[in-house]
PDB file as gemmi writes it, atoms N, CA and C in Angstrom:
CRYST1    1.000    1.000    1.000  90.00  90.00  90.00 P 1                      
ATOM      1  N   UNK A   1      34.456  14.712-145.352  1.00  0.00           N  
ATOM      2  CA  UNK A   1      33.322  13.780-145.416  1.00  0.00           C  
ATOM      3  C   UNK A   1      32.025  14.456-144.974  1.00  0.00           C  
ATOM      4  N   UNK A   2      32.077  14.900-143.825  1.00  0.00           N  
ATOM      5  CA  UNK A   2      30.889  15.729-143.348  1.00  0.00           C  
ATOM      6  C   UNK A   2      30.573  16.872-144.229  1.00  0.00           C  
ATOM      7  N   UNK A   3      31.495  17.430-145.250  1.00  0.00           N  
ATOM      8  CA  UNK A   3      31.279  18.595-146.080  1.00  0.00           C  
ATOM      9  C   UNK A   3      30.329  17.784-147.116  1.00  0.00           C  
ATOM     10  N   UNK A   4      31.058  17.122-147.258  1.00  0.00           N  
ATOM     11  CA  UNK A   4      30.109  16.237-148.690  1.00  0.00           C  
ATOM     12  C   UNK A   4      28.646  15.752-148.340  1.00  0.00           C  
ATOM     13  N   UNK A   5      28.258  15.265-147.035  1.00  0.00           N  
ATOM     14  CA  UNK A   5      27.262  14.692-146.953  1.00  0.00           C  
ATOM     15  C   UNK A   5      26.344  15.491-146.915  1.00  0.00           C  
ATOM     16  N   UNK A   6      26.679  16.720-145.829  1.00  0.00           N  
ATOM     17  CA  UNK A   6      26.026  18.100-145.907  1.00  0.00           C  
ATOM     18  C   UNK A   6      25.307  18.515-147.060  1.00  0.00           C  
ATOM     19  N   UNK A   7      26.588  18.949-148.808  1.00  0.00           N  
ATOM     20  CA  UNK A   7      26.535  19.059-149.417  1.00  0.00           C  
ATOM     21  C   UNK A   7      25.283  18.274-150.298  1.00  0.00           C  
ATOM     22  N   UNK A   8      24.986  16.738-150.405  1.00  0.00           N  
ATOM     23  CA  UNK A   8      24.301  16.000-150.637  1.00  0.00           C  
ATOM     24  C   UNK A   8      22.845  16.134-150.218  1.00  0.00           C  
ATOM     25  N   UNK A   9      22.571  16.443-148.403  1.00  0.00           N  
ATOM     26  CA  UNK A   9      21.192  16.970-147.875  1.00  0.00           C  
ATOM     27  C   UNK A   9      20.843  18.096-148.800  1.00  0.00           C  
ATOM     28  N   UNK A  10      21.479  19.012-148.826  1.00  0.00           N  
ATOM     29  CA  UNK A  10      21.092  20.335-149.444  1.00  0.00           C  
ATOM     30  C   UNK A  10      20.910  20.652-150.733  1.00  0.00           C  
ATOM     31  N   UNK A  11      21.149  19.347-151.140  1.00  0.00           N  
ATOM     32  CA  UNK A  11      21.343  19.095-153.048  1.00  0.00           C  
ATOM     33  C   UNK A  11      19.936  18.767-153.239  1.00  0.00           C  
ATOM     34  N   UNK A  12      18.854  18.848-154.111  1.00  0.00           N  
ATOM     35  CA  UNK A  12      17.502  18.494-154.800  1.00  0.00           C  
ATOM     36  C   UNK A  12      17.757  17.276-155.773  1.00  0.00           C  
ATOM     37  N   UNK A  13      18.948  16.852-156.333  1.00  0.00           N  
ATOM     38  CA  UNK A  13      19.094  16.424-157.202  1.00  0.00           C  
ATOM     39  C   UNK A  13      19.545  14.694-156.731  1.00  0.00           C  
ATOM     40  N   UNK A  14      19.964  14.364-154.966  1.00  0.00           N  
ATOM     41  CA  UNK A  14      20.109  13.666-155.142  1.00  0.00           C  
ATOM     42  C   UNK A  14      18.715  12.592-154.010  1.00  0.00           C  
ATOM     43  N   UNK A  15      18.579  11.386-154.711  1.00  0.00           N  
ATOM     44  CA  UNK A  15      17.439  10.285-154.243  1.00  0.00           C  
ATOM     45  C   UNK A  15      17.417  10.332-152.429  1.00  0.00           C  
ATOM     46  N   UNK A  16      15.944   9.913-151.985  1.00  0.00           N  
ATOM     47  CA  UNK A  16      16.187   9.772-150.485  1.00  0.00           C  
ATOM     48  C   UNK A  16      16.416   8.613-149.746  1.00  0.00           C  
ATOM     49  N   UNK A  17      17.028   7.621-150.735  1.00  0.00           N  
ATOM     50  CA  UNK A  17      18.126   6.945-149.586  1.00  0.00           C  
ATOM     51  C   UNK A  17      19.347   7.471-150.044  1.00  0.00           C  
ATOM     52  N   UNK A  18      19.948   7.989-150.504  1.00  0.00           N  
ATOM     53  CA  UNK A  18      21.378   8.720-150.468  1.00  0.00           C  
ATOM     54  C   UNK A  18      21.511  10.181-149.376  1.00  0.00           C  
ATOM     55  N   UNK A  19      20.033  10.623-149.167  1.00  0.00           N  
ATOM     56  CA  UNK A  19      20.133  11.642-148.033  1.00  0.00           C  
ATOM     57  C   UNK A  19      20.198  10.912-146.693  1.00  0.00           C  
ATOM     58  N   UNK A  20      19.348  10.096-146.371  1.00  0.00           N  
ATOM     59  CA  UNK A  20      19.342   8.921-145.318  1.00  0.00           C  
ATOM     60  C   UNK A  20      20.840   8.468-145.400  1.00  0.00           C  
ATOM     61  N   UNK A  21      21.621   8.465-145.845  1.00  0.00           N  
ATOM     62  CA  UNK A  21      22.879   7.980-145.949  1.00  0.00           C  
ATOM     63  C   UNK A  21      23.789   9.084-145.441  1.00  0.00           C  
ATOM     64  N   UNK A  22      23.773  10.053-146.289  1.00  0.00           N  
ATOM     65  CA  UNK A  22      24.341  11.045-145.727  1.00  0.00           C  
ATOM     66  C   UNK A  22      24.352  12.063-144.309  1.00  0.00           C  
ATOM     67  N   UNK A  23      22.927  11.834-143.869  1.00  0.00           N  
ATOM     68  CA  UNK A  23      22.277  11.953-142.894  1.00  0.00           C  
ATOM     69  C   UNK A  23      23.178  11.185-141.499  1.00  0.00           C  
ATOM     70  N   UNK A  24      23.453   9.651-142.095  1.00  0.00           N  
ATOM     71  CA  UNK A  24      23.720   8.825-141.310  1.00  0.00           C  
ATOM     72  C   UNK A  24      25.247   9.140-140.467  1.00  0.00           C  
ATOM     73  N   UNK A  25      26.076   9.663-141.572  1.00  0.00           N  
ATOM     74  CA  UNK A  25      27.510  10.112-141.550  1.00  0.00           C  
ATOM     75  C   UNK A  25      27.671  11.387-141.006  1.00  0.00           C  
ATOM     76  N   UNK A  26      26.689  12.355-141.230  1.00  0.00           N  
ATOM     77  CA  UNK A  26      26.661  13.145-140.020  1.00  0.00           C  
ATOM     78  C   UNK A  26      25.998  13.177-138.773  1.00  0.00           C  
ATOM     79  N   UNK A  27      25.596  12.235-138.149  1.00  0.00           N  
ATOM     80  CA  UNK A  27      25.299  11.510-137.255  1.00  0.00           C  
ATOM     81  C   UNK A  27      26.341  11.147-136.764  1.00  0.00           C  
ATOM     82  N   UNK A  28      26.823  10.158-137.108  1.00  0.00           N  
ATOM     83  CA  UNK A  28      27.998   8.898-136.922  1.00  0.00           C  
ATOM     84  C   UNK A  28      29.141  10.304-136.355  1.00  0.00           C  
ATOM     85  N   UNK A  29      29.222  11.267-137.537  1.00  0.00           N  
ATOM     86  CA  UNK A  29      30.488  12.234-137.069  1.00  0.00           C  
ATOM     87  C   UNK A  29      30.324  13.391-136.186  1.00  0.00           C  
ATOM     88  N   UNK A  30      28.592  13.249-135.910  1.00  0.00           N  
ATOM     89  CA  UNK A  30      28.890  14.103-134.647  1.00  0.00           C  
ATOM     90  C   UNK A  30      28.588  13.568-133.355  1.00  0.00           C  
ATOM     91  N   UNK A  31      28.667  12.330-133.094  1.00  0.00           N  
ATOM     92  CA  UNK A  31      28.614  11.013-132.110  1.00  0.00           C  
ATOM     93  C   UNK A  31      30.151  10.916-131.678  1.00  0.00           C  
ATOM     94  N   UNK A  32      30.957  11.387-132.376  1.00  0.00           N  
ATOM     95  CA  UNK A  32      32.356  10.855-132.297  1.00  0.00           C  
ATOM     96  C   UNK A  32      32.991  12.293-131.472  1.00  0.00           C  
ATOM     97  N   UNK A  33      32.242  13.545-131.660  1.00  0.00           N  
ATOM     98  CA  UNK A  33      32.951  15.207-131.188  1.00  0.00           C  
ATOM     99  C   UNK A  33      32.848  14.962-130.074  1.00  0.00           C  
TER     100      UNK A  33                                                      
END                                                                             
């Protein structure tokens, strides 16, 4: 999951609420380490 969201920040191709999203999940998963 964290690979993908990563993947998504670093992507150009995808909109900025889907980075805000993805953003969110690596947040959320490094709240949890």
């Amino acid at each position: 999951m964290e690979d993908k969201a990563s993947q998504v920040l670093s992507s150009t191709k995808y909109s900025t609420a889907t980075k805000q999203l993805a953003g969110s999940v690596l947040s959320q998963s490094n709240k949890k380490r």
